[in-house]
DRENPAZA-941436 format. One record per residue (C-alpha): residue in three letters; x, y, z. Coordinates in steps of 0.2 Angstrom, whole numbers, plus 2048, in hexadecimal, padded with zeros to 3 digits. Layout:
BEGIN
+-----+-----+-----+-----+
! res !  xx !  yy !  zz !
+-----+-----+-----+-----+
! ALA !   X !   Y !   Z !
...
+-----+-----+-----+-----+
This chain:
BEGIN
+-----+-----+-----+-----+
! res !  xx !  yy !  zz !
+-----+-----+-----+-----+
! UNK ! 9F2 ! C73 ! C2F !
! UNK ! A01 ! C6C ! C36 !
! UNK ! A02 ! C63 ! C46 !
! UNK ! A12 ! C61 ! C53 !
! UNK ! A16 ! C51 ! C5A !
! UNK ! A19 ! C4F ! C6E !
! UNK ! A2A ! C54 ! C74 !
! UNK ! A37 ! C45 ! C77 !
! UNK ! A38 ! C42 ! C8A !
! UNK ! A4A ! C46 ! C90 !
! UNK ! A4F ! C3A ! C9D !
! UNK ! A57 ! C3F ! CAF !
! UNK ! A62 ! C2F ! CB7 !
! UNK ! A62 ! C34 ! CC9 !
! UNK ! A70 ! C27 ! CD2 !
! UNK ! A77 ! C24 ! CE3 !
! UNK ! A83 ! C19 ! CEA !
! UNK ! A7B ! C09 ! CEE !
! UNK ! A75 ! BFD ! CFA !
! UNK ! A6F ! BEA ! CFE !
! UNK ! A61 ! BE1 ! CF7 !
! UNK ! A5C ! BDC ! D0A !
! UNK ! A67 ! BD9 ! D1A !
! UNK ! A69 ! BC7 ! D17 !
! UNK ! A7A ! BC2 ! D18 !
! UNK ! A7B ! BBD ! D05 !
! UNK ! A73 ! BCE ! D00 !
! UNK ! A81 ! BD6 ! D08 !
! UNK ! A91 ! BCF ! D00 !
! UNK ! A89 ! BCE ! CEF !
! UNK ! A88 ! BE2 ! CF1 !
! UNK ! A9A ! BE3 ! CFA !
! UNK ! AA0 ! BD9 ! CEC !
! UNK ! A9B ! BE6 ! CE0 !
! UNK ! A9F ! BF5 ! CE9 !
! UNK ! AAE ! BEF ! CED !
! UNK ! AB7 ! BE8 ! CDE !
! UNK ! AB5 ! BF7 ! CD4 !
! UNK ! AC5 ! BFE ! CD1 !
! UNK ! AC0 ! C12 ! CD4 !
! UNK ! ABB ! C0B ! CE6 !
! UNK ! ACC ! C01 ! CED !
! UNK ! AD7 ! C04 ! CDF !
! UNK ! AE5 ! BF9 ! CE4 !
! UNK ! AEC ! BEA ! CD6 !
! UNK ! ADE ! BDD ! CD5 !
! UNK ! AEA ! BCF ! CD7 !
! UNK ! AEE ! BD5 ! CEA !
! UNK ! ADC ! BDC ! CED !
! UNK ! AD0 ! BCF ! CE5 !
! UNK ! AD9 ! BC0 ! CEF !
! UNK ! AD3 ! BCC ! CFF !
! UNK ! AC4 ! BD2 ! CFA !
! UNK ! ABD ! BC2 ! CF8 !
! UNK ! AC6 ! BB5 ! D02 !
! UNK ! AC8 ! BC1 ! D11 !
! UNK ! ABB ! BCE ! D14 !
! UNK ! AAD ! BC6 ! D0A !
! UNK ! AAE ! BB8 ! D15 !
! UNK ! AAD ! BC5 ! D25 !
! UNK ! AA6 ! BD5 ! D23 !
! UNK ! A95 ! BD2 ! D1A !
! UNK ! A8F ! BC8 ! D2B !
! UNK ! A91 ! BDA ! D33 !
! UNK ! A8D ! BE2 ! D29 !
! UNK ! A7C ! BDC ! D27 !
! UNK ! A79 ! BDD ! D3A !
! UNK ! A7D ! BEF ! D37 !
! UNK ! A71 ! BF1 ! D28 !
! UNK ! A65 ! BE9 ! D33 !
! UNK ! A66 ! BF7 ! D40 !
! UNK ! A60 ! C05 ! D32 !
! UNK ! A56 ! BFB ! D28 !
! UNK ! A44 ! C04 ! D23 !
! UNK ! A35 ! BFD ! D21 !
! UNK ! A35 ! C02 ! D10 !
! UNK ! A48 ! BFC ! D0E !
! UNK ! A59 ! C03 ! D0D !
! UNK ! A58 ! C14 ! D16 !
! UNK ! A65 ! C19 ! D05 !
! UNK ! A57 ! C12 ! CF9 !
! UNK ! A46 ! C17 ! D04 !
! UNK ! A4B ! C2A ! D05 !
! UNK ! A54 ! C2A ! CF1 !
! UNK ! A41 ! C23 ! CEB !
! UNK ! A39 ! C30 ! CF5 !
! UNK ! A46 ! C3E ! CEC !
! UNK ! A41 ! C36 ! CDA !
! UNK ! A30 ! C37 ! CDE !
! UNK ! A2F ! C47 ! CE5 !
! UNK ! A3A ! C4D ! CD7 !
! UNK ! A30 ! C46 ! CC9 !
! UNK ! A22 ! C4D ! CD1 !
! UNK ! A2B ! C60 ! CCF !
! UNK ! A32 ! C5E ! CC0 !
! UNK ! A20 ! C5A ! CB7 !
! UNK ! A19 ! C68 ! CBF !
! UNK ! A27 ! C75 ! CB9 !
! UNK ! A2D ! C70 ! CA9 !
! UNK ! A21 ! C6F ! C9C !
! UNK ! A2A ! C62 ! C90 !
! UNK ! A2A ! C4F ! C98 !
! UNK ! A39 ! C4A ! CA1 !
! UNK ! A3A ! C3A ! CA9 !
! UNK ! A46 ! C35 ! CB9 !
! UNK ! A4C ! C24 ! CBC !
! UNK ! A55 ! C1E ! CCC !
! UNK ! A64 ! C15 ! CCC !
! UNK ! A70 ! C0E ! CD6 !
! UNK ! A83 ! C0B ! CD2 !
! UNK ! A84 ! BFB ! CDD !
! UNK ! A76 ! BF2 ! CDF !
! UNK ! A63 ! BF3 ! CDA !
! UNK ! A5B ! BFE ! CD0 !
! UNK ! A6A ! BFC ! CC5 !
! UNK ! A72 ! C08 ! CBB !
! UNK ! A6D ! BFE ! CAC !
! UNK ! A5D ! BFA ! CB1 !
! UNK ! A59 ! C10 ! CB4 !
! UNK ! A60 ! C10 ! CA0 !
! UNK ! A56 ! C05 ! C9B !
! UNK ! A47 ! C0C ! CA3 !
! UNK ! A4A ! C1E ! C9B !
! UNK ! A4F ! C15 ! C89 !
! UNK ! A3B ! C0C ! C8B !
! UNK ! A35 ! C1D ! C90 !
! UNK ! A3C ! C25 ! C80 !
! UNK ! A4A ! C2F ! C87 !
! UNK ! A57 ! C32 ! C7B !
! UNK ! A5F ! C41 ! C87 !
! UNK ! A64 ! C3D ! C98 !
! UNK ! A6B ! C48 ! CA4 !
! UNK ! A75 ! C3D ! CB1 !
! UNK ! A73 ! C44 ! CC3 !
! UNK ! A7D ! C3A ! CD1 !
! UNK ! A76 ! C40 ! CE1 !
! UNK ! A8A ! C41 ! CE8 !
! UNK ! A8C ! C56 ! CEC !
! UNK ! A9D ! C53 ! CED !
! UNK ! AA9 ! C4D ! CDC !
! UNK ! AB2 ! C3E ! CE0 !
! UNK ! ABA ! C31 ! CD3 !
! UNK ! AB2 ! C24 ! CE0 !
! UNK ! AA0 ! C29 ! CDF !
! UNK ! A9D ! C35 ! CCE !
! UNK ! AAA ! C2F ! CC3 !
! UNK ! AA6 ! C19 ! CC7 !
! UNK ! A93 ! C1F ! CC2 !
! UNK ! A97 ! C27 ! CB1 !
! UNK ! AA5 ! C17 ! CB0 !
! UNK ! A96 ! C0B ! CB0 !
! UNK ! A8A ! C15 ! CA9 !
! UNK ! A98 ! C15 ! C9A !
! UNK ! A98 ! C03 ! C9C !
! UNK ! A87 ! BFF ! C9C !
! UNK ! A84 ! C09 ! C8B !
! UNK ! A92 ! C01 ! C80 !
! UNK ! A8A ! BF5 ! C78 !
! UNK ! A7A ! C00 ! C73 !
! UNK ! A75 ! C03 ! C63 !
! UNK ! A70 ! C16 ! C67 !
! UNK ! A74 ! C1C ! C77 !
! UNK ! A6D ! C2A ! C7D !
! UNK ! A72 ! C3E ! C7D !
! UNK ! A7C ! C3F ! C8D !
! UNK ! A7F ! C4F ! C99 !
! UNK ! A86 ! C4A ! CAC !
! UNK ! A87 ! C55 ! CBC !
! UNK ! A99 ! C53 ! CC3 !
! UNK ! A95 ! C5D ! CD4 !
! UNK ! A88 ! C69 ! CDC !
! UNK ! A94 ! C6B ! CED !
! UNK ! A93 ! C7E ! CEC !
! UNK ! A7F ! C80 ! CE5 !
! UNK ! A78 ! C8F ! CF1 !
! UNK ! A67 ! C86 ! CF2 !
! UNK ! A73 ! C76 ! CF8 !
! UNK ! A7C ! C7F ! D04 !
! UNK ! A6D ! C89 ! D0A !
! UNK ! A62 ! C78 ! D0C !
! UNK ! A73 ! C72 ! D15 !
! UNK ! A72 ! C82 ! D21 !
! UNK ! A5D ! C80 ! D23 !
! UNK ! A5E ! C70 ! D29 !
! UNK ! A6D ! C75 ! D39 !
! UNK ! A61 ! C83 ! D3C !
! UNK ! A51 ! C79 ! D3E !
! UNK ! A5D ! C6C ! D4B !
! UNK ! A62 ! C7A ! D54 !
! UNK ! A51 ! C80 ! D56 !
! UNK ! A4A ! C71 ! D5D !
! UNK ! A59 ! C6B ! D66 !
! UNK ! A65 ! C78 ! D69 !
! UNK ! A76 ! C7A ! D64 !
! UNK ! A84 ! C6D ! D6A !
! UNK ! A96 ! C76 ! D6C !
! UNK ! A9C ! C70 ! D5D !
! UNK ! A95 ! C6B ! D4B !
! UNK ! A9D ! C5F ! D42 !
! UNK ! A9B ! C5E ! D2E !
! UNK ! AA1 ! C49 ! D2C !
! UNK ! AA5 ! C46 ! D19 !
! UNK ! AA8 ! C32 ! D14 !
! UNK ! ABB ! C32 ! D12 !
! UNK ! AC6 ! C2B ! D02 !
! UNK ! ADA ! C26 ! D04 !
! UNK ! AE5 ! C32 ! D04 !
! UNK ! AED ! C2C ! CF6 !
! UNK ! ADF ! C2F ! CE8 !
! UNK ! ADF ! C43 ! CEE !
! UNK ! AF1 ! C40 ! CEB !
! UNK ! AEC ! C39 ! CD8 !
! UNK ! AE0 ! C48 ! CD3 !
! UNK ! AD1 ! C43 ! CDE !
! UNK ! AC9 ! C55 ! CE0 !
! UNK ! ABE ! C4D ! CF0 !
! UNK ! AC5 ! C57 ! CFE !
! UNK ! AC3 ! C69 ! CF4 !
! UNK ! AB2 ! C67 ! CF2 !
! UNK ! AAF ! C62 ! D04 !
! UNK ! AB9 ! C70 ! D08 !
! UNK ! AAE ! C7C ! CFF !
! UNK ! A9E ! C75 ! D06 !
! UNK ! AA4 ! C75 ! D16 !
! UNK ! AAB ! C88 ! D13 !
! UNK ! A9B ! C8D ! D0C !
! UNK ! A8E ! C87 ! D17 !
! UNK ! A9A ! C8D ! D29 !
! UNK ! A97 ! C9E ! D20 !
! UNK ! A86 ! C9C ! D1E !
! UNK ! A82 ! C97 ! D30 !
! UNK ! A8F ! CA5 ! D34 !
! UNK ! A99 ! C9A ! D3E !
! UNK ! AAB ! C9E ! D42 !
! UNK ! ABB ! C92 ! D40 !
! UNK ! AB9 ! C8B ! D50 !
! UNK ! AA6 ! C86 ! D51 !
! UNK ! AA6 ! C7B ! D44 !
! UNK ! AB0 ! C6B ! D3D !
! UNK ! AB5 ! C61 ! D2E !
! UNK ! AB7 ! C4E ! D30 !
! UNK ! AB7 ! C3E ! D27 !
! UNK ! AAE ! C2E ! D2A !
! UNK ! AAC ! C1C ! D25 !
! UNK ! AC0 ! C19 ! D1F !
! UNK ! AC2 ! C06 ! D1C !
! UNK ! AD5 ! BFD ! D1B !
! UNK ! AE5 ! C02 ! D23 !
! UNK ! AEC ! C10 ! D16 !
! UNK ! AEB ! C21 ! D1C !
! UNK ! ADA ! C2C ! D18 !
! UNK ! AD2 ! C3F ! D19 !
! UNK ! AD4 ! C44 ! D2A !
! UNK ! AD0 ! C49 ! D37 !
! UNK ! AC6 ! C38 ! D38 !
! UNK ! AB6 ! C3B ! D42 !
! UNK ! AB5 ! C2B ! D4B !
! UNK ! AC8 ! C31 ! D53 !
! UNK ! AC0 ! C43 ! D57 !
! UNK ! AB1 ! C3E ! D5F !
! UNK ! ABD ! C34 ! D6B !
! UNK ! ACA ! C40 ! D6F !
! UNK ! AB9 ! C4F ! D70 !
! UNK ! AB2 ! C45 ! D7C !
! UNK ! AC1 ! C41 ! D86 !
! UNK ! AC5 ! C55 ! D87 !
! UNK ! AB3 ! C56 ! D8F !
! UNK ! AA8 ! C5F ! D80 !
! UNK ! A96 ! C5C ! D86 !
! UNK ! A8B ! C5C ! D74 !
! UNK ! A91 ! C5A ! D62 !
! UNK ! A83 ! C5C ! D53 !
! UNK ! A8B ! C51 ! D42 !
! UNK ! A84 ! C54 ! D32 !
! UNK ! A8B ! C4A ! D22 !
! UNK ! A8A ! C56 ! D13 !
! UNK ! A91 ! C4C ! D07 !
! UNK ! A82 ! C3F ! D09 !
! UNK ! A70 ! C43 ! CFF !
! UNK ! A67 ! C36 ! D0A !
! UNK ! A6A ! C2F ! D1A !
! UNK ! A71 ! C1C ! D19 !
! UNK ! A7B ! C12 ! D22 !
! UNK ! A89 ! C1C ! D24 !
! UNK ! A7E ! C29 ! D2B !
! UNK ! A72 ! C21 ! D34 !
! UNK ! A7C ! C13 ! D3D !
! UNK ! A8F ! C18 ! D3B !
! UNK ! A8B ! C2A ! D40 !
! UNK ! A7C ! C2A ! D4A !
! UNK ! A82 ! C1A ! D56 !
! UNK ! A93 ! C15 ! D52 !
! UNK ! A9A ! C27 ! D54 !
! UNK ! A8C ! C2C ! D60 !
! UNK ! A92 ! C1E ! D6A !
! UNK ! AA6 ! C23 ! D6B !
! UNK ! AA1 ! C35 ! D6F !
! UNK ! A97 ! C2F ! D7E !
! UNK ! AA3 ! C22 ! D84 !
! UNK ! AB1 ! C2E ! D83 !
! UNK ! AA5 ! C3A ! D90 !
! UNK ! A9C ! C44 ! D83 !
! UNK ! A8B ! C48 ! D89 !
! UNK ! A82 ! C47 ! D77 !
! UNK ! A85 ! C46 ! D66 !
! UNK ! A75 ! C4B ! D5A !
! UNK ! A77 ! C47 ! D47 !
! UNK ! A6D ! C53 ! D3C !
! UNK ! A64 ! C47 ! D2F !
! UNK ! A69 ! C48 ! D1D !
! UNK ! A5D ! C53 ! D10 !
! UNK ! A54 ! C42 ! D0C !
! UNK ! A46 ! C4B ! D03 !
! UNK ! A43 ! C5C ! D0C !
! UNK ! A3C ! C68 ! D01 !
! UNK ! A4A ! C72 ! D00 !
! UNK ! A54 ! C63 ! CFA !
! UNK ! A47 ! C5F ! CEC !
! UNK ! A47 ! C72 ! CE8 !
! UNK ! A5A ! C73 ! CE5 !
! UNK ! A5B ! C64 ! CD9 !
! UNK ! A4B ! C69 ! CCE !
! UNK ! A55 ! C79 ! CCE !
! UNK ! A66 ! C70 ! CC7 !
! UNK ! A5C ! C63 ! CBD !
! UNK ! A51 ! C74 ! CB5 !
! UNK ! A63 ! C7C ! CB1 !
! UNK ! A6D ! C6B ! CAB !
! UNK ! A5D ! C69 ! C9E !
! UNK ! A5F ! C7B ! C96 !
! UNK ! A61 ! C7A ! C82 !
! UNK ! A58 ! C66 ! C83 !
! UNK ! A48 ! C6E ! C8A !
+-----+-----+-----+-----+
């Protein structure tokens, strides 16, 4: 009589973006620091931006924005990293009940802690000699995606075996994305109403990387097209933007913060903003969106602006990446 041994356990790295340790003013520039000398991010010749970076702006910005940190902070921590732990958790929690063979998922951020070498190592110790790479970005940019699989490249040089790899470049046009998209509108609408207009608000990237190949604005285009047809909503009803530009060169417009002011001006009473390039609320949702925006709206003579919270980890969310993780697995499992 033979006997089989246990399957290998395939690994799933689930990423995000990043965020501060704490709110302390050190915490803060140690993660701009990183964030913002990698080259994917401000691409500009080191010798001109690295004088800036850190004898200008790291000298300012991080006071500011810890205050703003400090405005969203949980009691559990980062809003980014509270409601990506809750997604892994509920996630793992899915994935062991629906696929029979063990698959283990790691967190890990590209900026910051857990690192992406620290959610490597922690597959590698659980045995995982397949990992699927999942950054929690819907949308492709050379910003977000392509800086994740840069480092990810960089962490596992110097192995002696690293792993099997497979990486998800997008899920900006799933249906059970866009339909989780759609559900959580509905369910606003059905407890608040509906504003005049809804605003989809996508972070922005210069101008000049779409110009380089940056395929950004397509994707956010097709999102943006696909969930409007599912809430059957015409042309006019509905609006793309883009938020959170930093430095002087021209962005993706229209900006939002420029909308909001000229909407409020011309006398529109309600806006609803959803961000549906953003997994899990942050600070770029929670304070930029939900106050900073909120606040020109209202100032300009806008009655109200609602922000629809990010998926986080609705059920539908959860659903729609065990769905993608089941599928991106087919031929390991």
């Amino acid at each position: 009589m033979t006997s089989r041994s246990a399957p290998r356990p395939i690994g799933v790295l689930f990423t995000n973006l990043g965020t501060p340790d704490d709110t302390s003013v050190p915490a803060v520039r140690r993660y701009l620091a990183e964030f913002l000398s990698d080259r994917r991010v401000v691409d500009l010749n080191r010798l001109l931006w690295l004088p800036i970076l850190y004898g200008v702006i790291l000298a300012l910005r991080p006071k500011n924005s810890a205050a703003s940190y400090r405005s969203v902070w949980m009691d559990e921590g980062s809003p980014l990293l509270v409601y990506a732990r809750r997604q892994v958790e509920r996630l793992q929690k899915r994935v062991d009940a629906e696929i029979e063979q063990p698959v283990h998922i790691a967190l890990a951020m590209r900026y910051g802690n857990p690192s992406i070498e620290a959610g490597l190592r922690e597959l590698d110790a659980a045995g995982c000699k397949q990992v699927l790479i999942l950054p929690a970005y819907p949308q492709y940019s050379a910003t977000t995606v392509a800086t994740t699989f840069d480092k990810i490249g960089e962490v596992l040089a110097d192995w002696p075996e690293p792993p099997q790899l497979r990486q998800i470049n997008r899920y900006h046009d799933e249906p059970a994305y866009i339909t989780a998209l759609a559900n959580s509108v509905r369910e606003h609408w059905e407890t608040n109403g509906r504003a005049e207009k809804l605003v989809m608000s996508f972070h922005g990237i210069p101008k000049r990387y779409v110009k380089q190949g940056d395929p950004y604005p397509r994707d956010c285009g097709i999102t943006a097209q696909l969930l409007a047809a599912e809430l059957g909503l015409g042309r006019n009803e509905y609006k793309v933007c883009f938020q959170s530009r930093f430095g002087r060169e021209p962005w993706l417009q229209p900006y939002l913060d420029q909308t909001m002011k000229a909407w409020g001006k011309a006398g529109m009473k309600t806006v609803d903003v959803m961000c549906p390039g953003f997994s899990s609320d942050c600070l770029e949702t929670l304070e930029e969106i939900r106050e900073e925006n909120r606040g020109y709206f209202e100032e300009a003579g806008g009655d109200s602006l609602r922000y629809i919270p990010a998926l986080n980890e609705r059920d539908d969310h959860i659903d729609m990446f065990t769905q993608l993780i089941k599928r991106e697995l087919s031929g390991w499992i």
